[in-house]
C-alpha positions, -999 to 999 in steps of 0.1 A, spaced: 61 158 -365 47 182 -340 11 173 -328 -6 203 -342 7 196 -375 -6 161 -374 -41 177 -364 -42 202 -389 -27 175 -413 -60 152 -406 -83 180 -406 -76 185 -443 -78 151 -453 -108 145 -434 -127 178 -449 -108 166 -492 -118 127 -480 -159 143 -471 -161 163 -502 -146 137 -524 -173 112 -514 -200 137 -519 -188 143 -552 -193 107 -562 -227 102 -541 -249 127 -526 -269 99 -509 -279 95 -475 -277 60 -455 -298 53 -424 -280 31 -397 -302 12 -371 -291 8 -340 -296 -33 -327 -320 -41 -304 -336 -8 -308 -360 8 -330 -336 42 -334 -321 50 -366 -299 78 -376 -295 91 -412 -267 110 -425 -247 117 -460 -226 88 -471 -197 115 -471 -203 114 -435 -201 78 -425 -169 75 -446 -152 104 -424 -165 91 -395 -139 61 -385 -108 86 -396 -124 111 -366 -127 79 -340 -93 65 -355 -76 106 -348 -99 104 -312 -77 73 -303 -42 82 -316 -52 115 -295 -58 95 -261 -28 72 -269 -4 101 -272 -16 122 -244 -10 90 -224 23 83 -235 34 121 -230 22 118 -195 41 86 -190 68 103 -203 66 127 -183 60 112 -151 95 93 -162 112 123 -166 101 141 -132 114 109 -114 145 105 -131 149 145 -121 138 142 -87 163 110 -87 192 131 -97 185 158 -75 183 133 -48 222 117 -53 234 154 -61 218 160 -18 234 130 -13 270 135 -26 269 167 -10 261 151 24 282 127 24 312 153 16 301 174 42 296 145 66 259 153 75 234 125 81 217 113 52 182 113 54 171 116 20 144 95 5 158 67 -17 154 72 -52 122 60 -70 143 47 -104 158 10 -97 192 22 -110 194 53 -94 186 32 -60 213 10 -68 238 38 -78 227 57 -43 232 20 -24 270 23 -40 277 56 -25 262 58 5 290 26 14 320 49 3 337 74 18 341 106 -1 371 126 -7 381 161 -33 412 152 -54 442 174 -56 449 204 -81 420 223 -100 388 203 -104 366 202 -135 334 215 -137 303 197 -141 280 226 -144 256 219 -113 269 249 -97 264 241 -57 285 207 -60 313 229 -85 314 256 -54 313 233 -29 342 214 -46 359 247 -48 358 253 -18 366 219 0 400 215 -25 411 248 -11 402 239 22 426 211 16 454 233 5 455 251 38 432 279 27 401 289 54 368 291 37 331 297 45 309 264 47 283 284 61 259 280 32 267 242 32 256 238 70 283 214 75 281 186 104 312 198 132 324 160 132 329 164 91 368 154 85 366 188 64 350 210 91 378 202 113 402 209 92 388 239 79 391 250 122 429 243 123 432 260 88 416 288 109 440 289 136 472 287 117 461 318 99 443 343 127 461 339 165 433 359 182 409 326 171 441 307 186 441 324 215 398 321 212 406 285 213 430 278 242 402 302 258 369 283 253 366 246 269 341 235 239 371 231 218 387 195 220 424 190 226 438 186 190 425 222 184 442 234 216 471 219 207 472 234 175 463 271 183 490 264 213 516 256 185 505 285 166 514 312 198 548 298 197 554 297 162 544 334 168 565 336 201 537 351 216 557 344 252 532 357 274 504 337 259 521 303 260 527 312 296 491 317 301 481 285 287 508 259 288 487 248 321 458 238 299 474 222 272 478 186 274 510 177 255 517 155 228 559 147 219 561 173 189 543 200 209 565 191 238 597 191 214 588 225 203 580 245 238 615 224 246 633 241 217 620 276 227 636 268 263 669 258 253 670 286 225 664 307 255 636 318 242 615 309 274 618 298 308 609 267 326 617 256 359 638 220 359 608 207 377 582 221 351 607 208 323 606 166 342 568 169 343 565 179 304 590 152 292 572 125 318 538 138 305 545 129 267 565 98 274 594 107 266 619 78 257 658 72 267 666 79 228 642 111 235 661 123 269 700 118 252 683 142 215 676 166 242 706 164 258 729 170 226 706 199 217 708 215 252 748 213 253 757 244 230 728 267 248 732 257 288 760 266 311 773 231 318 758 240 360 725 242 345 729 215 321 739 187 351 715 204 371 681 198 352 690 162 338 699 150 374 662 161 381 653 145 348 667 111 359 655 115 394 618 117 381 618 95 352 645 65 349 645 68 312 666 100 316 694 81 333 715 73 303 711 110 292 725 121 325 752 98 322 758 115 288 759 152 304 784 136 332 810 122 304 802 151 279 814 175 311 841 151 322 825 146 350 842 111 354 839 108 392 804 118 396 793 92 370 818 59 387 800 71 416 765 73 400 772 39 385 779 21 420 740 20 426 734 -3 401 740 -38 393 778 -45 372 754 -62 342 734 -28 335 746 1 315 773 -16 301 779 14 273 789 37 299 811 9 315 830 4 287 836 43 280 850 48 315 870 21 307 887 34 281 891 65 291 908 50 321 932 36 298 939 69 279 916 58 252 898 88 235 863 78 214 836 102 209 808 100 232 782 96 212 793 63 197 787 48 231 750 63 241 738 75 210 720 50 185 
């Protein structure tokens, strides 16, 4: 029952109870207060509606105080939930949380939970929950995730957020002038480099990678792809700059013999011997991929000779393919020196 009701209920019975007791006695009584010498005298319809008005003053200050309790519940439990909603969001967006901890004991405990896990949008269309800032935000970090580049402006984002960095390389792999921005500007670290490098030669943008392969510090696949480009003619690299990229990214002797099976169909078998003697001159781990130009180009004098400067126990593979060639023994190359 609403409150107003309940007064307006009492008033009635209070003003029937009055006039029913009047009806019955129209006397007066006279109270004296103790220990003093005051009386007061009123209708005996009075002093019988007097305890139902102190009874309704009490109810009144009992529910006014448990409506304020109520509500002082209420705002904490809302300032509570505002408080992990901040939270989730900062913890998404990898900002510092410096929140004050939740007045409720479960909500603490519930904010304790999540502040020791690490935060992550799932895959395909989320569901909405209808706080509207953490649905956008989720909106916007799952299509972040699916390669999209989208504004997290309004979110203020910390830079070293796992989503803010991906939201950059999203960036470069869909606008090259902020690739070429990138390779430009030294506050950007090397991953992004590496990735708006890999953009301009997706792009073939030749005269950019020119401009910047100098800056760039390689990793193998970035390495594997300005190498493709070079044997696909597609750019040109001295032999020398070629020996310092493959030494640069640690290439391996598996690494050296890929690239020289690729290279065979695209260089004139000059060039071919030509850069993987420099190869094995300035890494050792190019050796056996030397020796594999040597056979591939029959070369078989070049590579007994080759072989004399080291020990009979060492590249046996090659030993036992001159071997058999020496006896008229055809096998294909690769079974020897490629695993």
């Amino acid at each position: 029952m609403k409150f107003k009701y309940y007064i307006g209920a009492l008033f009635v019975f209070i003003v029937l109870l009055g006039l029913y007791v009047y009806s019955l006695s129209g006397a007066s009584y006279t109270f004296i207060f103790p220990f003093s010498t005051k009386s007061i005298t009123l209708p005996v319809a009075i002093w019988f509606i007097l305890p139902v008005i102190l009874f309704f003053i009490i109810v009144v200050f009992l529910e006014v105080g448990g409506a304020y309790r109520m509500w002082r519940k209420r705002t904490k439990y809302k300032n509570d939930y505002k408080i992990l909603l901040e939270q989730l969001e900062n913890q998404l967006l990898g900002k510092d949380s410096t929140l004050k901890q939740p007045a409720m004991n479960r909500y603490k405990s519930l904010s304790i939970l999540l502040n020791n896990l690490t935060l992550d949008i799932k895959d395909g269309i989320p569901l909405k929950s209808g706080e509207s800032r953490m649905d956008e935000l989720i909106e916007l970090l799952g299509n972040l995730k699916r390669g999209e580049y989208v504004n997290l402006k309004k979110f203020n984002p910390n830079n070293k957020s796992p989503f803010v960095q991906q939201n950059t390389l999203n960036q470069i792999q869909h606008d090259e002038k902020f690739a070429t921005e990138v390779l430009k500007r030294s506050n950007f670290d090397e991953a992004y480099k590496c990735a708006a490098f890999k953009k301009l030669l997706e792009n073939e943008n030749l005269k950019e990678i020119k401009r910047f392969v100098g800056d760039i510090k390689f990793n193998k696949d970035l390495a594997n792809t300005v190498l493709g480009m070079c044997y696909a003619k597609k750019m040109d690299f001295s032999n020398e700059e070629i020996a310092q990229l493959c030494t640069e990214v640690g290439y391996t002797k598996q690494d050296y013999l890929l690239l020289a099976q690729k290279m065979k169909e695209c260089y004139e078998p000059e060039s071919w011997v030509s850069l993987f003697e420099v190869l094995a001159t300035k890494d050792e781990n190019a050796e056996v991929a030397y020796f594999y130009v040597l056979l591939e180009l029959e070369m078989l004098e070049e590579a007994k000779e080759r072989l004399k400067a080291y020990p009979d126990n060492e590249l046996l593979k090659v030993r036992a393919y001159l071997d058999l060639k020496s006896l008229g023994k055809k096998y294909p190359l690769e079974l020897f020196l490629l695993d």
